[in-house]
Backbone bond lengths (Angstrom), bond angles and torsions (degrees), N, CA, C in turn:
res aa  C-N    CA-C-N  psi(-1)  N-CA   C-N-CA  omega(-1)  CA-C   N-CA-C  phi
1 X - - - 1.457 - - 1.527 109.23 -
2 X 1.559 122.47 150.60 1.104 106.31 -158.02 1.782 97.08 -114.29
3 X 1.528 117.50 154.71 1.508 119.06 -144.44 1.724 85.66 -113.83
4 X 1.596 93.50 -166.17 1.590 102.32 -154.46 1.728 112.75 -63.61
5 X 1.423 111.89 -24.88 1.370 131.41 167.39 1.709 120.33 -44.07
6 X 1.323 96.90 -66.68 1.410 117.81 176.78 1.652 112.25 -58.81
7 X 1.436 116.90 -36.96 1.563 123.94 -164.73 1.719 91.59 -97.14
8 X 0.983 114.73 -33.99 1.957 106.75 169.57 1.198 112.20 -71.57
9 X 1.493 133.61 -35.63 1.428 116.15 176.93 1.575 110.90 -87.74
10 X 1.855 122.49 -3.81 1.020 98.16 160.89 1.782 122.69 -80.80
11 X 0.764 88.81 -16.12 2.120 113.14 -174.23 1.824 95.61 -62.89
12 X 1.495 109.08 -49.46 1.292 119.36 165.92 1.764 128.50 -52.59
13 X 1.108 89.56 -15.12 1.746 89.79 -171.27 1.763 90.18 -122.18
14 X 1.236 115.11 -12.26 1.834 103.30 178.91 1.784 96.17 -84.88
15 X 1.375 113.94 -34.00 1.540 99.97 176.33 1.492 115.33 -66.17
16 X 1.271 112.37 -36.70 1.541 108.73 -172.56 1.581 112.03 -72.85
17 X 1.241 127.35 -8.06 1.110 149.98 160.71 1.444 123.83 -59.49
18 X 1.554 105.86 -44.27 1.588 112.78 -142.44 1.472 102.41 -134.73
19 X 1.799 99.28 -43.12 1.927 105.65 -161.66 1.411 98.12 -56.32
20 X 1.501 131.51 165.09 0.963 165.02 -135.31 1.714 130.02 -3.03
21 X 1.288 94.34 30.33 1.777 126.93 -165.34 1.713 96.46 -95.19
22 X 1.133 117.41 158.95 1.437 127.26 177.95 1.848 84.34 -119.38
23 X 1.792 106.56 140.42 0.801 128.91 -172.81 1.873 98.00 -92.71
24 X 1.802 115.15 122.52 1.086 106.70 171.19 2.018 104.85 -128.47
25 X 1.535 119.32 37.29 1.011 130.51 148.63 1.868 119.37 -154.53
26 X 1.089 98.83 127.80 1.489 108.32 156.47 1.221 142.23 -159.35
27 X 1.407 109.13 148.29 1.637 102.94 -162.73 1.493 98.03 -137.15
28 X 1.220 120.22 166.82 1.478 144.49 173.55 1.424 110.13 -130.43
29 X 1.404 120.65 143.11 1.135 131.73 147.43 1.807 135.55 -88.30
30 X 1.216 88.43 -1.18 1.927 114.21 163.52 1.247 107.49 -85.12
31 X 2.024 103.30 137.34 1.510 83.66 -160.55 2.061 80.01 -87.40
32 X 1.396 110.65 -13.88 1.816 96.75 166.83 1.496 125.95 -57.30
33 X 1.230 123.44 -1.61 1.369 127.41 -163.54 1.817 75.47 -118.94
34 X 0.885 136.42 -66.63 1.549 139.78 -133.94 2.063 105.86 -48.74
35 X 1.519 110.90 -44.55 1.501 96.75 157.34 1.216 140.35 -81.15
36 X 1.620 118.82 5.11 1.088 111.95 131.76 1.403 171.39 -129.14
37 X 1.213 97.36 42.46 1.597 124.12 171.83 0.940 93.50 -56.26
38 X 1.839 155.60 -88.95 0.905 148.00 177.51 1.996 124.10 -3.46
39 X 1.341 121.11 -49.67 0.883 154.99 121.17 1.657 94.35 10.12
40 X 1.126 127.83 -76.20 1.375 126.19 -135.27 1.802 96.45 -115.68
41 X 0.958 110.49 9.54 1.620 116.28 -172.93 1.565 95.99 -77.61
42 X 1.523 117.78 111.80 1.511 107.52 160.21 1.672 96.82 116.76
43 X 1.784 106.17 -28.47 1.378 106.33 177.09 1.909 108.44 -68.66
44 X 1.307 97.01 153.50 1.495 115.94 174.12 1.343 127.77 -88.09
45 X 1.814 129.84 115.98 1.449 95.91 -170.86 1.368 83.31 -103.34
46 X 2.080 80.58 151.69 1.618 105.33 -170.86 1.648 108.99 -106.48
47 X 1.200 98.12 1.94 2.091 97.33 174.11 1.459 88.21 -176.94
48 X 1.511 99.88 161.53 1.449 114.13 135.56 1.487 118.86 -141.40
49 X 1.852 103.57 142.88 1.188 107.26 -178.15 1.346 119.51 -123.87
50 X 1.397 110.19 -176.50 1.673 107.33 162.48 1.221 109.34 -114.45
51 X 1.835 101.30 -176.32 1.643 93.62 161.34 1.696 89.09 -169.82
52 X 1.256 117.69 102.11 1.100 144.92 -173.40 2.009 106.38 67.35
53 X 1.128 98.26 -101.71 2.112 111.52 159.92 1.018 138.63 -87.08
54 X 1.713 91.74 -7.71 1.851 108.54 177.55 1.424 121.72 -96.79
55 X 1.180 114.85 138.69 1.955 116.27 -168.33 1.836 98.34 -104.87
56 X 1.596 114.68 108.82 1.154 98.51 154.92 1.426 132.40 -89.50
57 X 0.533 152.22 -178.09 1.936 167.76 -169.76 1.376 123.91 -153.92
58 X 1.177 126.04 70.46 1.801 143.08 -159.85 1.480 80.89 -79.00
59 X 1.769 88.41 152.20 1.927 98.41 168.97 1.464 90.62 -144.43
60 X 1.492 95.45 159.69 1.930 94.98 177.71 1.197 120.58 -80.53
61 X 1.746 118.70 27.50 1.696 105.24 164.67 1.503 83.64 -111.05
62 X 1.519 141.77 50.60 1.749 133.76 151.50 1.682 103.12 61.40
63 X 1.828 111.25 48.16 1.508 81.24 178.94 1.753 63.16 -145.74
64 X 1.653 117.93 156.70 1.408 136.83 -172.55 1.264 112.71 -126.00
65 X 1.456 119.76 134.79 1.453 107.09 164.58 1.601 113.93 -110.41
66 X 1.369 90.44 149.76 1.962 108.75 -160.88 1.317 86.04 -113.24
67 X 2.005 94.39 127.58 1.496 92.52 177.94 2.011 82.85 -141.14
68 X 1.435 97.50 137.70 1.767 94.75 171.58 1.499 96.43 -126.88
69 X 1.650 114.32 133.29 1.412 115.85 -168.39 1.614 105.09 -84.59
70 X 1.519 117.94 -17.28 1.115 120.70 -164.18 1.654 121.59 31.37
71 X 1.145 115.46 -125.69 1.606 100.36 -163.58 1.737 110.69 -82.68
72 X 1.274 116.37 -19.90 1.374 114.45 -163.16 1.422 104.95 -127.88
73 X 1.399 125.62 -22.54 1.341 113.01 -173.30 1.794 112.90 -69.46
74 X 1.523 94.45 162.19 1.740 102.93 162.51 0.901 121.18 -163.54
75 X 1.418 124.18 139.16 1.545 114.80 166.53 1.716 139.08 -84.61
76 X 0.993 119.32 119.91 1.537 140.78 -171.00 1.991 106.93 -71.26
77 X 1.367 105.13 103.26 1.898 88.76 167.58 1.516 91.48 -104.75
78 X 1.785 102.88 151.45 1.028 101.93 -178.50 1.612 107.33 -166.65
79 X 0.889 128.22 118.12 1.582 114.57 166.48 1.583 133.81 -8.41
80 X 1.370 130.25 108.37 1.299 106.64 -159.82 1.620 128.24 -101.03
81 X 1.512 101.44 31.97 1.494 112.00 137.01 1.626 120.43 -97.10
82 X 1.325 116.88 6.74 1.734 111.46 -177.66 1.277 97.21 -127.28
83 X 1.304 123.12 99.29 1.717 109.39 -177.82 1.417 77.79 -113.61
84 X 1.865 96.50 160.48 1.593 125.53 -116.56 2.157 69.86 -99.04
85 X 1.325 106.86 150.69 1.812 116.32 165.67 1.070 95.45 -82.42
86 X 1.424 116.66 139.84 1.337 133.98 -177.27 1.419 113.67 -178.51
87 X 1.449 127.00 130.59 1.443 114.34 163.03 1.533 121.30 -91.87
88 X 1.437 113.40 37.75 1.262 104.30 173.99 1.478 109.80 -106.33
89 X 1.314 120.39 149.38 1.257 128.24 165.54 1.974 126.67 -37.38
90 X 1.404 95.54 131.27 1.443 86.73 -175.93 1.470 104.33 -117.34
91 X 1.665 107.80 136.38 1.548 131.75 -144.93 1.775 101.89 -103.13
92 X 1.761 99.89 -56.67 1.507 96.69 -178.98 1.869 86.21 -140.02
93 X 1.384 90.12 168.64 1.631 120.16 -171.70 1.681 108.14 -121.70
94 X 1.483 130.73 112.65 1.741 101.46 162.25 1.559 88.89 -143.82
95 X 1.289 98.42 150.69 1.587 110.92 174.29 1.187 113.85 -152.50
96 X 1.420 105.63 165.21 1.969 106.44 -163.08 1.744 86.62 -148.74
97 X 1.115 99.76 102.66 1.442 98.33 -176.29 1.589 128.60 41.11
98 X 1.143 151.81 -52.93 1.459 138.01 -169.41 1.653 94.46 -156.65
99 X 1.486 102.60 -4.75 1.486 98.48 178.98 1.529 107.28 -107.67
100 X 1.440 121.87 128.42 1.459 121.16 172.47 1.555 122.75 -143.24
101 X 1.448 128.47 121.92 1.021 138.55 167.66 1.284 119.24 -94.55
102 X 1.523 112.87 134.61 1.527 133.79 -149.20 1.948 98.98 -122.43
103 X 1.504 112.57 130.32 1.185 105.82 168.88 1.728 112.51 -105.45
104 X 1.073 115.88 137.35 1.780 110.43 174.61 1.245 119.24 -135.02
105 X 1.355 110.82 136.27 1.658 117.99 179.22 1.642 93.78 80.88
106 X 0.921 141.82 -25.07 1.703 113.43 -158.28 1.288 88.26 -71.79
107 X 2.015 108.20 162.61 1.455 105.15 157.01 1.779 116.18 -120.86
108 X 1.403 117.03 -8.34 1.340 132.28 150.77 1.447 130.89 -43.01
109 X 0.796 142.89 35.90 1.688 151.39 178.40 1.828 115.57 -102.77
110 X 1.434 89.95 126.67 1.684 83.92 -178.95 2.027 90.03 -158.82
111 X 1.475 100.25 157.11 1.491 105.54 162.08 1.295 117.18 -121.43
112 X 1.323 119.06 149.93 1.464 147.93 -141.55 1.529 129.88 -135.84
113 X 1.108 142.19 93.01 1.090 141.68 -177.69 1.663 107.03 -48.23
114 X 1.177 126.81 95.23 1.320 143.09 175.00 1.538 115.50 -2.59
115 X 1.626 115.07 -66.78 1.412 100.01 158.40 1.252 137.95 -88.14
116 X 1.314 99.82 29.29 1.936 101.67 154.29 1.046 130.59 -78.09
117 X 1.826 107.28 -32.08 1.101 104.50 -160.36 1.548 137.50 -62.89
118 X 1.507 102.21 -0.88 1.218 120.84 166.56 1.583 121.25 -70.53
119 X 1.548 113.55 1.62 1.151 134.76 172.32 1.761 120.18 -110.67
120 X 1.199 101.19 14.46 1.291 119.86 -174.02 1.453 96.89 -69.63
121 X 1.776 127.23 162.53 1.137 127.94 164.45 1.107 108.76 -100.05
122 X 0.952 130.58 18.10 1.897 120.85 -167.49 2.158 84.90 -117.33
123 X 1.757 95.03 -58.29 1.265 116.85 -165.75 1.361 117.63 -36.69
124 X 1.380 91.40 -57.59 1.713 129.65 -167.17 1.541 99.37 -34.54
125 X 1.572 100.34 -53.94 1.762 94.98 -165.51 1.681 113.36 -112.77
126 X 1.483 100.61 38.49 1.417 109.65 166.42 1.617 110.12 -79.56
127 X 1.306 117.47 174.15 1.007 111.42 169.21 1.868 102.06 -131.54
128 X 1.122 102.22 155.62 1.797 92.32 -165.31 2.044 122.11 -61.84
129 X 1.340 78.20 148.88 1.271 101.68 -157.69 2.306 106.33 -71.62
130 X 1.651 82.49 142.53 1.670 66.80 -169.57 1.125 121.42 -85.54
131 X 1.255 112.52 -1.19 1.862 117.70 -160.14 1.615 87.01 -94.68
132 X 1.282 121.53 -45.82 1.813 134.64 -154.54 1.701 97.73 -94.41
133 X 1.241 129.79 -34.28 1.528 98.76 -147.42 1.912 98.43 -115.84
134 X 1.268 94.28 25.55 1.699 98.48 -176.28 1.354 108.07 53.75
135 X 1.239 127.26 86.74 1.628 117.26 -175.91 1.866 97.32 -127.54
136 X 1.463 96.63 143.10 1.486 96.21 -160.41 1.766 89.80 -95.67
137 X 1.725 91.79 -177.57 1.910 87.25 175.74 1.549 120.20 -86.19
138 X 1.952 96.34 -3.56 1.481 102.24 163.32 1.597 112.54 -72.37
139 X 0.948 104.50 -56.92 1.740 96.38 168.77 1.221 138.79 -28.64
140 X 1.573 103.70 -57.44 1.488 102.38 146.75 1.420 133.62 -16.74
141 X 1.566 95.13 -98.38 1.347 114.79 176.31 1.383 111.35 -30.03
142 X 1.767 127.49 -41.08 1.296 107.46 -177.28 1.548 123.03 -86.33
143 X 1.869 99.31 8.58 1.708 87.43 173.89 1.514 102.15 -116.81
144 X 1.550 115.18 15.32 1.245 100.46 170.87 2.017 101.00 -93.72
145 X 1.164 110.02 -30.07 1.487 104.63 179.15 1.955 112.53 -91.04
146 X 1.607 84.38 32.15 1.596 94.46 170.30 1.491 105.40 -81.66
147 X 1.715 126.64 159.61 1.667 112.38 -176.00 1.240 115.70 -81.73
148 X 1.791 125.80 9.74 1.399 107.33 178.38 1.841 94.64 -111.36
149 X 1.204 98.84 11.92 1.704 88.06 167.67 1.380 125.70 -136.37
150 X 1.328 111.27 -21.67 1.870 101.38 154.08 1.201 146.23 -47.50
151 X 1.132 101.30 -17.00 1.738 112.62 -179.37 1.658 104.29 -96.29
152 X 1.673 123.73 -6.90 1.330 117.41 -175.41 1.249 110.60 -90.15
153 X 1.169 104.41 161.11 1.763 103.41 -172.21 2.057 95.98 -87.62
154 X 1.155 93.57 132.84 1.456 100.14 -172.20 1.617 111.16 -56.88
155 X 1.059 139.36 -31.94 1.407 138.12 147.56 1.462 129.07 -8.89
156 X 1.552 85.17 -54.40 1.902 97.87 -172.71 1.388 101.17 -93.52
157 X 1.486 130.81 -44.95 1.342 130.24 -161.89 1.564 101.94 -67.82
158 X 1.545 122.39 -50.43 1.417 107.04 -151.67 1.723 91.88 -63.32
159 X 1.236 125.70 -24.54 1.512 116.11 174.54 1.698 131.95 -32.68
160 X 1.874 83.04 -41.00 1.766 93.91 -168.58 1.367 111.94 -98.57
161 X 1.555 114.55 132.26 1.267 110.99 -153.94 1.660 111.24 -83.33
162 X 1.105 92.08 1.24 1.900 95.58 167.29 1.421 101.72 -59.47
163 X 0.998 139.41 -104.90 1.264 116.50 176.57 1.406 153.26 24.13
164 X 1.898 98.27 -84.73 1.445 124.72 163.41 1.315 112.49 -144.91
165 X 1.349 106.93 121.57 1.714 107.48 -178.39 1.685 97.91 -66.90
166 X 1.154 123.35 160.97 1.325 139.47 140.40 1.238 107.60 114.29
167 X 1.727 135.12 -13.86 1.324 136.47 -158.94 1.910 117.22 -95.19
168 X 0.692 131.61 100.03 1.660 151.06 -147.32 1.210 99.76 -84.74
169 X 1.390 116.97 -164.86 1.346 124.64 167.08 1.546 119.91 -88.16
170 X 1.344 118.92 -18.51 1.636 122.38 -177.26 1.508 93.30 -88.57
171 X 1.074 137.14 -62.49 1.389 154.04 -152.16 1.694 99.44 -66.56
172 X 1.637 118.09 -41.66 1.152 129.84 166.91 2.273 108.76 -40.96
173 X 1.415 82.14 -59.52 1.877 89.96 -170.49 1.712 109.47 -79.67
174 X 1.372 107.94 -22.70 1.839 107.75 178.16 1.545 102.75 -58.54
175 X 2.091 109.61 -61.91 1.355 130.37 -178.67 1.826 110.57 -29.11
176 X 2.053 113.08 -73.03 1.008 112.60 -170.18 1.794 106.76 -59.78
177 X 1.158 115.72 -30.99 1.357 89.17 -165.56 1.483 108.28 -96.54
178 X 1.666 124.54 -20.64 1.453 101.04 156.61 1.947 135.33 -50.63
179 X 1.492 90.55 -31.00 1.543 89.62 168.12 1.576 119.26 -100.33
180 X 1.142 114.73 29.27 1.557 123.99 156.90 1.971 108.69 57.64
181 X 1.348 100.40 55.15 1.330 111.40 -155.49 1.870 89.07 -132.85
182 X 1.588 105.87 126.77 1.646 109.98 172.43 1.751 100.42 -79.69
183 X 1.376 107.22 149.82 1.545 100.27 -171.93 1.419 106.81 -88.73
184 X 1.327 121.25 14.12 1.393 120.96 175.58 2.062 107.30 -103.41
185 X 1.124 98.46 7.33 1.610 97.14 -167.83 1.816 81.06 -102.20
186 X 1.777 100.82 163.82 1.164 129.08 -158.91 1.562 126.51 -117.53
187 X 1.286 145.59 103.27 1.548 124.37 -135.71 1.464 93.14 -53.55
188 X 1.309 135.92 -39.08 1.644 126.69 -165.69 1.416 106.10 -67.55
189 X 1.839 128.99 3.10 1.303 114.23 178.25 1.562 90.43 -102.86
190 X 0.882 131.52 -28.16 1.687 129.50 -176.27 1.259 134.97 -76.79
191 X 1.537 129.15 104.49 1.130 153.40 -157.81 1.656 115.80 -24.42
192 X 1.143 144.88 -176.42 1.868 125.43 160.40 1.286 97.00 -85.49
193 X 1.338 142.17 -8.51 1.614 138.46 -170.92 1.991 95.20 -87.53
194 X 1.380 103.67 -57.65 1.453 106.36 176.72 1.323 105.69 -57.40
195 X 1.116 140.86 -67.27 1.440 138.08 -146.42 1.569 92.64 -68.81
196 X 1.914 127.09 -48.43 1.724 97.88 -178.24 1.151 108.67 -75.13
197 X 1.313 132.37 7.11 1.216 106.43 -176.86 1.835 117.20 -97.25
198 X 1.504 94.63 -8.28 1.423 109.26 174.12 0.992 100.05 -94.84
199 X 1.751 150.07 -19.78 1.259 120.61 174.13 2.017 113.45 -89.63
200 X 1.521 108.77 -21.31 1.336 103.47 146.22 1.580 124.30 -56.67
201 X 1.059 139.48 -51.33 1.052 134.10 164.13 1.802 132.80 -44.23
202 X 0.863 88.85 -49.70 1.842 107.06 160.16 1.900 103.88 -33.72
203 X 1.589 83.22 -80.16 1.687 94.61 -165.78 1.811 87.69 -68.62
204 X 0.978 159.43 -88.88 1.192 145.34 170.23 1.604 119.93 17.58
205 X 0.764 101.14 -91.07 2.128 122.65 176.31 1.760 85.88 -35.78
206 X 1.557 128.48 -71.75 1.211 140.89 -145.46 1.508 94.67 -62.55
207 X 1.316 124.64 -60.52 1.182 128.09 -171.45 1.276 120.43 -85.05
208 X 1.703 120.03 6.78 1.205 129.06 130.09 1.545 140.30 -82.06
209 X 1.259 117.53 -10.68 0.846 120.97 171.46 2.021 110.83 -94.18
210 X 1.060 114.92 1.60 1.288 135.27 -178.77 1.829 115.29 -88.48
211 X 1.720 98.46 -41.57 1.197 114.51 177.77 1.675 130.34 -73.10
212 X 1.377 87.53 -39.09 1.601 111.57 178.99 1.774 116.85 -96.18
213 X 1.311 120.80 -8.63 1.241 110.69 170.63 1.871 106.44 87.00
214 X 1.870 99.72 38.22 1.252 108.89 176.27 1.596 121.29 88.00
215 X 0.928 121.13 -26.92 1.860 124.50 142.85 1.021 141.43 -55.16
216 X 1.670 99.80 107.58 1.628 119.57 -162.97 1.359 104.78 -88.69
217 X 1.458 119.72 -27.94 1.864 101.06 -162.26 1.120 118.66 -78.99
218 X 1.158 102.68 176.74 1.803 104.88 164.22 1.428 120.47 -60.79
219 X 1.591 102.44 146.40 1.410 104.34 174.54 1.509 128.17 -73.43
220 X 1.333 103.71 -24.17 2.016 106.78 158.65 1.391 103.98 -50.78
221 X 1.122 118.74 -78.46 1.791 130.30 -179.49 1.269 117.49 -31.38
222 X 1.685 124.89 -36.69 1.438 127.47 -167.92 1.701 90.69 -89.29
223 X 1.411 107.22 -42.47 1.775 86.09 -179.71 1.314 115.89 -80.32
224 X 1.401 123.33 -8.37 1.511 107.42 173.71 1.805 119.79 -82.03
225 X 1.333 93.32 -29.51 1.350 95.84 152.94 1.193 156.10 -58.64
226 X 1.315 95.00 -40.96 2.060 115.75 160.10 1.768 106.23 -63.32
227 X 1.292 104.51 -32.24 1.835 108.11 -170.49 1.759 86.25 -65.95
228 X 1.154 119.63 -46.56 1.454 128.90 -160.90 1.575 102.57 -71.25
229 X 1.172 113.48 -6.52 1.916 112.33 177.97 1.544 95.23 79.97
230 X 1.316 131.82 19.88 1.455 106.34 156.47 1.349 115.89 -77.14
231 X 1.495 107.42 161.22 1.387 120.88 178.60 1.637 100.31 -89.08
232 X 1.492 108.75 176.98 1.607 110.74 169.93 0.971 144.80 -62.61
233 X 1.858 105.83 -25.92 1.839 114.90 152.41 1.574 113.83 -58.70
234 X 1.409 122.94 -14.76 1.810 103.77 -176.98 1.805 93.47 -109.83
235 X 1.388 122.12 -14.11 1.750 94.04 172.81 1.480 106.69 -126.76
236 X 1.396 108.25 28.75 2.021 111.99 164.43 1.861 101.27 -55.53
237 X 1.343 109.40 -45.29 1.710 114.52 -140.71 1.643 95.25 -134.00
238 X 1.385 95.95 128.36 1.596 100.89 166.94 1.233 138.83 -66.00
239 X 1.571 111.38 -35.56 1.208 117.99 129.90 1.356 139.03 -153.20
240 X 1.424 119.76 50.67 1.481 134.03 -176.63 1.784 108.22 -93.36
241 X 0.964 112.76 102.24 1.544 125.02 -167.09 1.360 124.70 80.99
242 X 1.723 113.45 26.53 1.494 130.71 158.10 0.988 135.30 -76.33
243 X 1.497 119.73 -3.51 1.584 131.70 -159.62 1.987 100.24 -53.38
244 X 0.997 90.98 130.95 1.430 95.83 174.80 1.637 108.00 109.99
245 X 1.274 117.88 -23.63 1.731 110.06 -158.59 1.182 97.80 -113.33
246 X 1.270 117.52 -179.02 1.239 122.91 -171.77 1.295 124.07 -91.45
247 X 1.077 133.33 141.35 1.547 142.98 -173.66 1.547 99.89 -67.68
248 X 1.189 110.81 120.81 1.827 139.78 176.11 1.690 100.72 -45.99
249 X 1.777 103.23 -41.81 1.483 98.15 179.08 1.225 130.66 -109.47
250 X 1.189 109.66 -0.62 1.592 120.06 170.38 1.488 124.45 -150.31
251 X 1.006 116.59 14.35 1.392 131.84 155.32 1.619 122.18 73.86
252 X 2.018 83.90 10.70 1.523 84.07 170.28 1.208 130.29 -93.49
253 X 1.500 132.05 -169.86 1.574 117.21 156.88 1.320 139.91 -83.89
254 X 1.256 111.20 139.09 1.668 131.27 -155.01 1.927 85.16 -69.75
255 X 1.067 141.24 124.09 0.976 112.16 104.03 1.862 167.01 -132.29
256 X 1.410 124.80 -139.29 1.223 104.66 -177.80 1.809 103.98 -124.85
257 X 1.348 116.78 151.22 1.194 151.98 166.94 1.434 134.60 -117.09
258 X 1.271 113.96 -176.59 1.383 118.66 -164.99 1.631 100.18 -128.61
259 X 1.148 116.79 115.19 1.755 121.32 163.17 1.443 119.24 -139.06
260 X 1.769 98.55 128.13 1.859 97.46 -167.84 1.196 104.16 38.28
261 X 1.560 105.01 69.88 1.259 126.55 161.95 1.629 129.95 31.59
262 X 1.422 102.87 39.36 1.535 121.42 -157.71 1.759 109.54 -143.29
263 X 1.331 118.58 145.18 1.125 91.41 -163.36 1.591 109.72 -114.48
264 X 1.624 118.82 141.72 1.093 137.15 -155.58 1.399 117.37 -96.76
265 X 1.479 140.33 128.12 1.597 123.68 163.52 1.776 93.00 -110.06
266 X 1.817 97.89 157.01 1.267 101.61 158.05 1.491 102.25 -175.93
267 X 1.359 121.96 -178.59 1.390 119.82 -164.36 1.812 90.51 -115.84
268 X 1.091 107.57 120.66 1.277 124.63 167.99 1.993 118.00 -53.72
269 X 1.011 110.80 -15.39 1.531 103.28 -174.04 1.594 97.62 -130.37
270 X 1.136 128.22 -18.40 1.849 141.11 150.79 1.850 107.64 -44.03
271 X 1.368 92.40 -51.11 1.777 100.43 -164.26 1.296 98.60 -110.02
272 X 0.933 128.31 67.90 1.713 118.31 177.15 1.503 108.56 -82.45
């Protein structure tokens, strides 16, 4: 499933697509959406954002559409005389003259009067998003030494997006082990030197993995690896699907585990 990185640069390419265009097609495949597409013909979209896995789509009459791709959906840009071959189901339709973005497979889609969406059920119990809501590494720090998350073992929490929207399962194992953190330790066991340096690291990793198109490691490591004939699955991640090889920084072995039922890499003598 793809994490807050992946869903901001798609959010990024539906605005450059769409933002400040007047919409002169749309369709739904909900028959709750289906009276009002009509509705939105002529409207302007004025942004698009995310917010952790969720894609909004603001228009300038204050009403948003909420789309979560969850495991299978995606969105298609495409010229809108060439829509994209595919046998997947198509969910929503919008186009602005020659430009059109296509939704498929999702089944999450709904529209929203702009300030509701803080009444959203998905929304409601996000916690803000790092790519979208400008969040500093003080911020962090003050919601990890908040009382429903200091006492968790950082493993399980960075999972739940109460917390921090956007952080996945890869982004989970890049995070702890760039900031040299065991995923069983707890922000209340970690020093004030450890804890900023894990909430710099957090937004760090995130907004690297945002930049590069999901590549967390170091750039020494990715070229020694390419010299080595790996492909992009063995030097994307420092160590998220390394189990077995050797640690880039200490030459031990990576390995992998299970936390909140999800599965974990890390270097045992890196993260002590």
């Amino acid at each position: 499933m793809p994490e807050g990185p992946e869903i901001r640069r798609v959010a990024d390419r539906l605005g450059q697509q769409l933002q400040g265009r007047r919409l002169d097609h749309v369709w739904f495949s909900f028959a709750e959406l289906k009276a009002q597409a009509s509705s939105l013909i002529g409207r302007k979209v004025s942004s698009v954002d995310c917010w952790g896995k969720a894609l909004l789509i603001h228009f300038d009459d204050q009403r948003t559409l909420y789309s979560h791709n969850q495991l299978y959906g995606v969105w298609k840009l495409h010229r809108r005389d060439r829509p994209p071959s595919t046998r997947r189901s198509l969910r929503v339709s919008l186009a602005a003259g020659q430009h059109a973005a296509s939704l498929y497979s999702a089944s999450d889609v709904s529209l929203w009067q702009h300030d509701a969406l803080a009444d959203h059920p998905f929304l409601s119990r996000l916690g803000p998003d790092l790519l979208t809501h400008q969040v500093s590494p003080e911020d962090i720090e003050e919601r990890l030494d908040a009382p429903q998350w200091r006492g968790r073992a950082l493993g399980n929490s960075l999972l739940d997006q109460g917390l921090l929207a956007g952080i996945g399962n890869y982004l989970r194992s890049e995070i702890l082990f760039f900031a040299g953190v065991a995923p069983g330790r707890r922000p209340r066991d970690l020093s004030t030197q450890e804890r900023q340096q894990l909430a710099r690291t957090i937004l760090d990793i995130t907004q690297q993995a945002y930049r590069q198109a999901g590549v967390t490691n170091r750039a020494e490591w990715v070229s020694l690896a390419r010299q080595q004939g790996a492909t992009r699955r063995g030097w994307r991640f420092a160590v998220f699907e390394r189990d077995g090889k050797p640690c880039h920084a200490c030459g031990g072995e990576i390995e992998r585990i299970s936390m909140a039922s999800r599965r974990l890499y890390h270097c045992p003598r890196c993260q002590r």
